[in-house]
C-alpha positions as CSV (number, residue, x, y, z in Angstrom):
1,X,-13.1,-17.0,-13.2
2,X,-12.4,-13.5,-12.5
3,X,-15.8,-11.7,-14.7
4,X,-17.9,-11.7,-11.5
5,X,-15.6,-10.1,-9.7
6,X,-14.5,-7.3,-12.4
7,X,-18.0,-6.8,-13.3
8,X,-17.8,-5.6,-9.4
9,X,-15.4,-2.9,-10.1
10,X,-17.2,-0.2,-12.1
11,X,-15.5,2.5,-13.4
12,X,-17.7,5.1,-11.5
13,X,-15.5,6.3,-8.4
14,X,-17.0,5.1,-5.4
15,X,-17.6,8.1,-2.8
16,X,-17.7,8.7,1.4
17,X,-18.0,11.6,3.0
18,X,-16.9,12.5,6.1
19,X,-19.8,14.3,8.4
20,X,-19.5,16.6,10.6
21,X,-15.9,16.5,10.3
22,X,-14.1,19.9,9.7
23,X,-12.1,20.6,6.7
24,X,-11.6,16.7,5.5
25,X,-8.7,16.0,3.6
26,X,-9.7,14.2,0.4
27,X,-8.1,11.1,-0.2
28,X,-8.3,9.2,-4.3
29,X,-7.7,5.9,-4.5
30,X,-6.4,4.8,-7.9
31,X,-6.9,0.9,-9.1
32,X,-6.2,-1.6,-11.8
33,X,-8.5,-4.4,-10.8
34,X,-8.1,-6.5,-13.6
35,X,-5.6,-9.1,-12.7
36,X,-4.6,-11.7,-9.9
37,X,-7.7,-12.4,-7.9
38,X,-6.0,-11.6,-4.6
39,X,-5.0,-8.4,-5.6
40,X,-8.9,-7.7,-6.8
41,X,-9.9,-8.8,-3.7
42,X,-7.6,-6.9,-1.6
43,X,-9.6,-3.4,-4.2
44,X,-12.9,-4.5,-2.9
45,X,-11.6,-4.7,0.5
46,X,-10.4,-1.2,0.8
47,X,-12.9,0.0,-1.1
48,X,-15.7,-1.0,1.4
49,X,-13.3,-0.2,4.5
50,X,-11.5,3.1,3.6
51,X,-15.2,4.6,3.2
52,X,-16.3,2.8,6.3
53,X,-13.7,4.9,8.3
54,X,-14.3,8.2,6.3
55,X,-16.2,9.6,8.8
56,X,-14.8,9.1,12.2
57,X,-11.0,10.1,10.9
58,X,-11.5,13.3,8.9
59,X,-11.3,12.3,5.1
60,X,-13.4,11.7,2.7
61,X,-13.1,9.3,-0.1
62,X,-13.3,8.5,-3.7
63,X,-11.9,5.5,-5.5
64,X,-11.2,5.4,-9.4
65,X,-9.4,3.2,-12.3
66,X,-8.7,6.5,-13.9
67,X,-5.1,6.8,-13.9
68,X,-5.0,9.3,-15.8
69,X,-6.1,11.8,-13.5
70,X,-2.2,12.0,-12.2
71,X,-1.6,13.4,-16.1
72,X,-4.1,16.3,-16.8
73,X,-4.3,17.8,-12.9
74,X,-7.2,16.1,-11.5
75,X,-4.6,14.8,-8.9
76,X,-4.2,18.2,-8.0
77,X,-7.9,18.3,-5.8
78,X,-6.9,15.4,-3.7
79,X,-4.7,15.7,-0.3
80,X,-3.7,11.8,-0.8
81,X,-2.9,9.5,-3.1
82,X,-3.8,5.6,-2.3
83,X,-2.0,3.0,-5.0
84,X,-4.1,-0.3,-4.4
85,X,-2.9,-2.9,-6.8
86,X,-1.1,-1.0,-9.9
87,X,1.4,2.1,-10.5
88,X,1.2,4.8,-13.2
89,X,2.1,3.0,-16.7
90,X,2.4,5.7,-19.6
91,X,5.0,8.5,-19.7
92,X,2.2,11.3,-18.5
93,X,0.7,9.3,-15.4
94,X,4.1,8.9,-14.6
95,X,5.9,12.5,-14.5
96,X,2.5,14.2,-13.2
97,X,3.0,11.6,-10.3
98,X,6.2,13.0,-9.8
99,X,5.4,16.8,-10.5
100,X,2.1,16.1,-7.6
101,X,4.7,14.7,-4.7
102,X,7.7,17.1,-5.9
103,X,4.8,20.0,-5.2
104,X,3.6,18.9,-2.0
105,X,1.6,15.8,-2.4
106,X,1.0,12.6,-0.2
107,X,1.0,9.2,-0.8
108,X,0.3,5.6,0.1
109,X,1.4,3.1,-1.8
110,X,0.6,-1.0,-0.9
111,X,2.1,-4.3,-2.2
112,X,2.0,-4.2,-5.8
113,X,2.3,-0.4,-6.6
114,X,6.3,-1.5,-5.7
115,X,6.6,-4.3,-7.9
116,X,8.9,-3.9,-10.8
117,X,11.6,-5.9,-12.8
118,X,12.4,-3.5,-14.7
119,X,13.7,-0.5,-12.5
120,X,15.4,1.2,-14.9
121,X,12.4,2.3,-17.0
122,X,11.1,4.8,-14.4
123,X,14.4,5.0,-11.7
124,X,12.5,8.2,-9.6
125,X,9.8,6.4,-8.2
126,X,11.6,2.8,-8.0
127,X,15.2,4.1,-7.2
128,X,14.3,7.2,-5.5
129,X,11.2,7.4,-4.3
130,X,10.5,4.3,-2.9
131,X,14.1,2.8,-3.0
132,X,13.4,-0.4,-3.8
133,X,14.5,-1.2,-6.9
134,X,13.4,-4.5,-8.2
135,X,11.3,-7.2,-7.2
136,X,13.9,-9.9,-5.7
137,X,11.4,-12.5,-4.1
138,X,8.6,-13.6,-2.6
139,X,7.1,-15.6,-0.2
140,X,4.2,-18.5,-0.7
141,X,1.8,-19.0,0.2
142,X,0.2,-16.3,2.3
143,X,0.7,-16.1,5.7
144,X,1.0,-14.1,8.7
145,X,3.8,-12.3,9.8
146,X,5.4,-11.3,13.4
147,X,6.5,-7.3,12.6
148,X,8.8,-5.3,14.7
149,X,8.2,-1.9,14.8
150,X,11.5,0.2,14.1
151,X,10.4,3.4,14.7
152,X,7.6,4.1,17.4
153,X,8.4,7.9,16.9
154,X,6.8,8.7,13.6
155,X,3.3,9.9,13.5
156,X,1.6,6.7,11.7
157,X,3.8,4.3,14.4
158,X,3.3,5.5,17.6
159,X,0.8,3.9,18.6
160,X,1.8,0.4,17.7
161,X,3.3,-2.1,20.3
162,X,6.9,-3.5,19.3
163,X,6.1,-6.4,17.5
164,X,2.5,-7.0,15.9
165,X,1.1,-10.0,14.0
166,X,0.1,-8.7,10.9
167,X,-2.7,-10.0,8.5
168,X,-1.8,-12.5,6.1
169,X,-0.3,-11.1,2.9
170,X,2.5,-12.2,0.4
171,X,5.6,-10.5,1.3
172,X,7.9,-9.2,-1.4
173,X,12.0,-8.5,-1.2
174,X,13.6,-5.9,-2.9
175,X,17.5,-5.7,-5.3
176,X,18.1,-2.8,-2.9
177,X,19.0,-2.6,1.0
178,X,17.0,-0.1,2.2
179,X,19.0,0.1,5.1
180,X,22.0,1.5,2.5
181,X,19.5,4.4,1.5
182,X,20.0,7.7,3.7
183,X,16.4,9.5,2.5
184,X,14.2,5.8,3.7
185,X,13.4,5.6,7.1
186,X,12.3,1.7,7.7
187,X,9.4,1.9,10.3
188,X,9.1,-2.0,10.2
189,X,10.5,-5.0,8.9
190,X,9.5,-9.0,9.7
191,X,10.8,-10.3,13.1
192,X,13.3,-12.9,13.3
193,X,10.2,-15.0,15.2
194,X,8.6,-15.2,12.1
195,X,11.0,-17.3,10.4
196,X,10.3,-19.4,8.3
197,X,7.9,-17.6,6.4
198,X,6.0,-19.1,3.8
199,X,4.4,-22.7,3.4
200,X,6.1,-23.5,0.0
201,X,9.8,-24.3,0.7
202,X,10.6,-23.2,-2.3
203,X,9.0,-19.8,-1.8
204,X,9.9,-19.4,2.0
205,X,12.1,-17.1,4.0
206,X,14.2,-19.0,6.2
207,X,16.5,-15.8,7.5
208,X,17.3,-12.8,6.5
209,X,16.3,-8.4,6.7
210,X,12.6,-7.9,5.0
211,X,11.6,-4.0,5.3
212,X,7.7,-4.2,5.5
213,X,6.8,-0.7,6.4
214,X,9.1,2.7,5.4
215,X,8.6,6.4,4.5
216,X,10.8,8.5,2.6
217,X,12.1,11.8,4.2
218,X,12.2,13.8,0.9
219,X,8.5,13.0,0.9
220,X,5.1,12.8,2.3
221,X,4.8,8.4,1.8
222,X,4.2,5.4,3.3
223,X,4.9,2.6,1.7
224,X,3.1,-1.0,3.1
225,X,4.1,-4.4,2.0
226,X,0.9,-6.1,2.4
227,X,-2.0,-5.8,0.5
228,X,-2.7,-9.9,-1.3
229,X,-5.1,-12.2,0.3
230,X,-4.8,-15.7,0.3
231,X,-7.1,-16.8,-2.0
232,X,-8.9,-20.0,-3.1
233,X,-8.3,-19.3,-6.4
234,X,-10.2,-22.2,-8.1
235,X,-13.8,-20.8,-6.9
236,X,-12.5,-17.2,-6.7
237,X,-13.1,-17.4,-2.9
238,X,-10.8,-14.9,-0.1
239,X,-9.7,-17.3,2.6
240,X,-8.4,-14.3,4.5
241,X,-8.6,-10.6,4.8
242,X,-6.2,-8.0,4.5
243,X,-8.2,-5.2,7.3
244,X,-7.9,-8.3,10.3
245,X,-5.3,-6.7,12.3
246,X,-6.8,-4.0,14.2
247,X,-2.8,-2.9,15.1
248,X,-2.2,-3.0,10.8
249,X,-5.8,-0.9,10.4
250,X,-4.2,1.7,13.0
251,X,-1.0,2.1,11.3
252,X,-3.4,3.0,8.0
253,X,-5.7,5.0,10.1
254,X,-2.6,6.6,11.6
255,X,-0.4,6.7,8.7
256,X,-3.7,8.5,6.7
257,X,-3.9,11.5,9.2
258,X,-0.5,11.9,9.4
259,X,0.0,12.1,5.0
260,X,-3.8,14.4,5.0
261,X,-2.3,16.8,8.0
262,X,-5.0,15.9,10.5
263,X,-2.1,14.1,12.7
């Protein structure tokens, strides 16, 4: 079911430039698109909507399934990193990923570029970097969720109200409290008003701390939760969209400047 819609994602890097625009930072977006159709869909998404906004907020950019462009250098050229769907997956993506953000790099990472069971094969980026650890849980099926904003100081929140609905998304939970972790600063976790979360009741969140937006201080990185549409998966059909929120798209627009030095 999903050949029409990898047959979509070609290899070729997919390029916007910004116009008129001086100095644009140069954003790569790296991608997997080759499994779970919400995830696929959530690739297409940004790679129409990232290029849509190119222009008007000083970047320009290219997306690509070559991941190994964090392992020769190639990384090097770009201001920002995007993680759509995956994370580095051999040894070499893996410590030029780390050599590019230990040098000066930016990154944003969404949804599944967090995901992990296994922690302990690469402990920077899960322990360190992003603090997470492993995947605990999830919620299901997609749904909105009521966010409060934690932190309406840093560049990519301050222009956010103190709660937002977000889009709908799967939302993920983590071994580690983040809140334990001096280096993460949480800029926004799920409201209380949410609860419960989910529509299976096996799969929902009934109470509880969910961090859905943070940053690491050692770092230039924003990490967002969301990033998996709710899908009707037996025609391969999106039933929502992941760029909804206008308040979500201005924490990315926001968040983007901030990581390329144009905010």
């Amino acid at each position: 079911m999903l050949l029409a819609t990898l047959l979509g994602l070609a290899v070729a890097p997919v390029h916007a430039t910004a116009r008129g625009a001086a100095a644009p930072f140069k954003v790569l977006a790296l991608y997997n698109g080759t499994w779970d159709a919400a995830h696929i869909n959530f690739v297409h998404e940004a790679n129409d909507w990232f290029p849509q906004q190119a222009a008007q907020n000083g970047f320009t950019y290219t997306a690509s399934n070559d991941w190994n462009q964090l392992a020769d250098g190639r990384v090097d050229g770009y201001k920002v990193v995007l993680f759509l769907d995956d994370l580095p997956q051999t040894a070499a993506q893996r410590s030029g990923f780390e050599r590019y953000m230990r040098a000066g790099g930016a990154w944003m990472g969404f949804h599944v570029a967090a995901f992990t069971t296994e922690a302990q094969n690469w402990p920077w980026y899960h322990d360190q970097f992003l603090g997470s650890g492993n995947f605990k849980s999830n919620t299901w099926g997609p749904t909105t969720a009521t966010l409060r904003v934690e932190d309406r100081t840093h560049p990519s929140t301050k222009a956010l109200p103190a709660t937002f609905t977000s889009s709908v998304s799967e939302w993920y939970s983590w071994s580690k409290d983040l809140r334990q972790n001096p280096d993460i600063k949480i800029l926004a976790s799920v409201d209380p008003s949410s609860f419960p979360l989910g529509t299976d009741p096996n799969q929902t969140w009934y109470d509880g701390y969910y961090p859905i937006l943070w940053t690491n201080s050692k770092y230039k990185m924003l990490y967002a939760n969301f990033g998996h549409n709710a899908m009707d998966y037996e025609h391969n059909t999106p039933l929502s969209s992941t760029f909804d929120s206008a308040t979500q798209n201005r924490f990315l627009l926001d968040g983007l400047k901030w990581l390329g030095g144009a905010g």
